[in-house]
C-alpha positions in Angstrom: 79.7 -83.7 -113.2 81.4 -83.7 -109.5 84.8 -83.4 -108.8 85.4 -87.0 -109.4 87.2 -88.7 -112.9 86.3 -90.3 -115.7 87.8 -93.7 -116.0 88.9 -95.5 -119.6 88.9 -98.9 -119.3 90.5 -100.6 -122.0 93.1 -103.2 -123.7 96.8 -102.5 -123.9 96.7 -103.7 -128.0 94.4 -100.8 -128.1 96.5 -98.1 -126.6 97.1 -96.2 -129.6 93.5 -94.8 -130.7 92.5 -94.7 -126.6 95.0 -92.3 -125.9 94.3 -90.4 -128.1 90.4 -90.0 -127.4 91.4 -89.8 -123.7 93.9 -86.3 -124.7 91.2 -85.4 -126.7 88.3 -85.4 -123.5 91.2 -84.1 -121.6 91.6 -80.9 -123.8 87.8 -80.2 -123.3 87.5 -80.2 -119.7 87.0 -83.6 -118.6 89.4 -84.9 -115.8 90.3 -88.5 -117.0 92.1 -91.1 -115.2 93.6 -93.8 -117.8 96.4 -96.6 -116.9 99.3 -96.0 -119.2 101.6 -98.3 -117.1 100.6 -101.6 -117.9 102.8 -102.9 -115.1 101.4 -106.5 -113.7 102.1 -106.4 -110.5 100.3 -102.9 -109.9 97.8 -103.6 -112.4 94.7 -104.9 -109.6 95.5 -102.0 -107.3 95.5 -99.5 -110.1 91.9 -101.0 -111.4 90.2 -100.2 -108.0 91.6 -97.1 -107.4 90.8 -96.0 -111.1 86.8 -97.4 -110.8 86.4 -96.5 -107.0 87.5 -92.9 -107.5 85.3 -92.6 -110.6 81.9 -90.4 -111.5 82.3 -92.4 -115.0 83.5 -95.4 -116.5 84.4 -95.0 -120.3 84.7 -98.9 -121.8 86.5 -98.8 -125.1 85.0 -102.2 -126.9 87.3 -104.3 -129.5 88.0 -107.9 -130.1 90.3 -107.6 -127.9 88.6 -106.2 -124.9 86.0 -109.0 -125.0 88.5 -111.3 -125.3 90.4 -110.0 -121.7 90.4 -111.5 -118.6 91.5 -108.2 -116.7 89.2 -105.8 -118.6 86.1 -108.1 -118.0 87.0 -107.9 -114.0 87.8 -104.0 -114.5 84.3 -103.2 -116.3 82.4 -105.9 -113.8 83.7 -104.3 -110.5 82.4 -101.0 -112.4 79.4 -102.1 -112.5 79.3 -103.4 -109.1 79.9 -100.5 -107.8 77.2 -98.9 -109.7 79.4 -96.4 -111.5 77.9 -94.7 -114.6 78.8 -97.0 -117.3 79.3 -95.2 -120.8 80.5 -98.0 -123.5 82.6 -96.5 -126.5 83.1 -99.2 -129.9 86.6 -98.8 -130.8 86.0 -101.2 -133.9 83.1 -103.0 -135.4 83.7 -105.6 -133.4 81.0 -108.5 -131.5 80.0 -107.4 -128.4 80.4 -110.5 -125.5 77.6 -111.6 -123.7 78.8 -110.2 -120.6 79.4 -107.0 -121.4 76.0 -106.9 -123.0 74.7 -107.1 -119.4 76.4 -103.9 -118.2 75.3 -101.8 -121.3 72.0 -102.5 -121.8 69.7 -100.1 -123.1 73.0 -97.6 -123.6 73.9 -95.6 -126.9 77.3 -96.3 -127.6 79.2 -94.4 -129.7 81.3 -96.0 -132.3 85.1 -94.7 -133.1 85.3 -97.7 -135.7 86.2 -95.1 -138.5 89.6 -94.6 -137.0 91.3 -91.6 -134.5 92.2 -89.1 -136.6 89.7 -86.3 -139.2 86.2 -85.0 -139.0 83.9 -88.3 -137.8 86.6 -88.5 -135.0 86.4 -84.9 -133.6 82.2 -85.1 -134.3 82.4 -88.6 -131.5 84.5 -87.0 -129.5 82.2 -83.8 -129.2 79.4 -86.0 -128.8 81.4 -87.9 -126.3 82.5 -84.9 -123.9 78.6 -83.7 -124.0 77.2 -86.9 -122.9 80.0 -87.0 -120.1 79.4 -83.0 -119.4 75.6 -84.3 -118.9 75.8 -86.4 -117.0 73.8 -85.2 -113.7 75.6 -85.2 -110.1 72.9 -87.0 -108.8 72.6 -89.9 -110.6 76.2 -90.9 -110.2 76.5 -93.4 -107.8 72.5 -93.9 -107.1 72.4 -97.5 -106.6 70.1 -99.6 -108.9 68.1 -101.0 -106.3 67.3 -97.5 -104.6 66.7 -96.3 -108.6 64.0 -98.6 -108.7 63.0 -98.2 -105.2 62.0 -94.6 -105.8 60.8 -94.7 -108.7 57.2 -94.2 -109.4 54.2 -96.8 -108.5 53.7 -100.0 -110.4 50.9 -98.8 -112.3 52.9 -95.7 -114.1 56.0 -97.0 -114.8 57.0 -97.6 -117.8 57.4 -101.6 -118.5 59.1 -104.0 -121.4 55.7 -104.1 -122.7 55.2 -100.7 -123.3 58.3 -100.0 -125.0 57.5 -103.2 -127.5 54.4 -101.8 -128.4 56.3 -98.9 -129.1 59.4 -100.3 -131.4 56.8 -102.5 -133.2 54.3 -99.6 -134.5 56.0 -96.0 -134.4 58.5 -96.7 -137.4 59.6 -93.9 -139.4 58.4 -91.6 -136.5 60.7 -92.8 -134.1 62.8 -89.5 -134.4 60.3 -87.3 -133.9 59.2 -89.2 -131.0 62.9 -89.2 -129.9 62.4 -84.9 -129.9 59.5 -85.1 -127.5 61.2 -87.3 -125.1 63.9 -84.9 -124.8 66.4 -86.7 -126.3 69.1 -84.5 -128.5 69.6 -85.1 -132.8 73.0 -85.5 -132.2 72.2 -88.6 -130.3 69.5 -89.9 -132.7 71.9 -89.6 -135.2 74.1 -92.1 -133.8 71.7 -94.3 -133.0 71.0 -94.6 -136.6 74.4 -95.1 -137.4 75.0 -97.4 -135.4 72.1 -99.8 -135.9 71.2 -98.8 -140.0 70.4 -102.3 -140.2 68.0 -102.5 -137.7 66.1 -99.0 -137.1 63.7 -101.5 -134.2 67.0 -101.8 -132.2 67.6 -98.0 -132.6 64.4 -97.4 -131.4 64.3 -99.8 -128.5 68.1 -98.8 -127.3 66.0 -94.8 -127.8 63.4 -95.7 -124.6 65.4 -97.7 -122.5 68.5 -94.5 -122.6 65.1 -92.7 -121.8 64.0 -94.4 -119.3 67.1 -95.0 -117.0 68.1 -91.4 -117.8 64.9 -90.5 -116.1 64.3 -92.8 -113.8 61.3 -91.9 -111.7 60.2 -89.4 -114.0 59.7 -92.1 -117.0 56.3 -92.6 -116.7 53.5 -93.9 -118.9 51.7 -90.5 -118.8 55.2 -89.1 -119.8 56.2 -91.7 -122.6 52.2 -91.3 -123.6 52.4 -87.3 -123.9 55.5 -87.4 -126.3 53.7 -90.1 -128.7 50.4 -87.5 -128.8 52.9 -84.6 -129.2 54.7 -86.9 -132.2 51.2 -87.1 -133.2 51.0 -90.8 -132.5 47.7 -90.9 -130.5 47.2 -94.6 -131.7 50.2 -95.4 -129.9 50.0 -93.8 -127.2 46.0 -95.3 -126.4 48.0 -98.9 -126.8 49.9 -97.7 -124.0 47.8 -99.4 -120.5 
């Protein structure tokens, strides 16, 4: 990443486990910026200077969170300002509608277990790598010039494709997941996080894919990996 922070978004009533994930980033290398003030009347000034200085924006889901006023205008003047948006599940909690529009397609990672022993330090590794990642380029790239650049009508990769790849690959999904490029440490949450619905795993799989790759998720691409996963039968679905 560039010299810019990573913001945490995030309720008050969850300050306890967030500060802790935030020393934890902070002990690896990542440069953080987190409100531990909570004062109102400096409370809209500190949002925009936290998102408008920001590579990142970490939001840390609960109950609470959805519930917010303040966080919902903090996360949606995130995503106006087309900051990378990286949503963390602090608890297994419902996700609001609007929030659903500014993660879509994203792996979240879920610290519902609780902020201390071994599943902790595992989503807090996998955390700092996805943030470590997280190309220089493709930081404040605006989603209209994204889809301006990317490739011609005819190779890019549309909703249609990717359902005719959820409905069919099943239990090969991983190995398809390998060929795209995308790391087992990854996979492995999206299992756990969708166990109940491996079709959801699959279809949250492409669309990471695809807007990590933007111009470079094409068709032929997505095509090649389900030959590779020795899925040709997918793959000559694929028009």
């Amino acid at each position: 990443m560039s010299s810019g922070h990573v913001m945490i978004s995030y309720c008050w009533k969850n300050k306890d486990i967030v500060w802790k994930i935030e020393e934890a980033l902070r002990t690896r290398g990542i440069n953080t910026w987190i409100d531990k003030s909570n004062i109102g009347s400096e409370l809209y000034e500190g949002m925009a200077a936290g998102v408008d200085g920001a590579n990142a924006v970490i939001l840390c889901i609960s109950d609470d969170y959805c519930r917010s006023e303040n966080c919902e205008r903090e996360a949606k003047y995130a995503g106006d300002k087309k900051k990378v948006i990286i949503p963390i599940k602090l608890e297994r909690a419902s996700i609001a509608p609007w929030i659903k529009l500014l993660i879509a397609g994203k792996i979240y990672i879920s610290f519902s277990d609780g902020d201390s022993g071994e599943k902790f330090n595992e989503n807090i590794e996998s955390l700092t790598k996805n943030l470590k990642d997280q190309p220089d380029d493709d930081l404040r790239i605006d989603g209209e010039v994204r889809a301006a650049v990317s490739d011609t009508p005819h190779t890019r990769v549309t909703e249609d494709n990717l359902d005719t790849v959820v409905d069919n690959i099943g239990k090969d999904w991983k190995r398809l997941g390998r060929k795209l490029g995308i790391t087992d440490p990854d996979l492995d949450v999206l299992q756990m996080n969708n166990s109940h619905d491996v079709k959801e795993a699959i279809r949250q799989m492409l669309r990471q894919w695809r807007e990590d790759n933007g111009k470079m998720a094409t068709k032929e691409k997505l095509k090649e990996a389900l030959v590779n996963a020795k899925r040709r039968d997918i793959a000559d679905e694929i028009l």
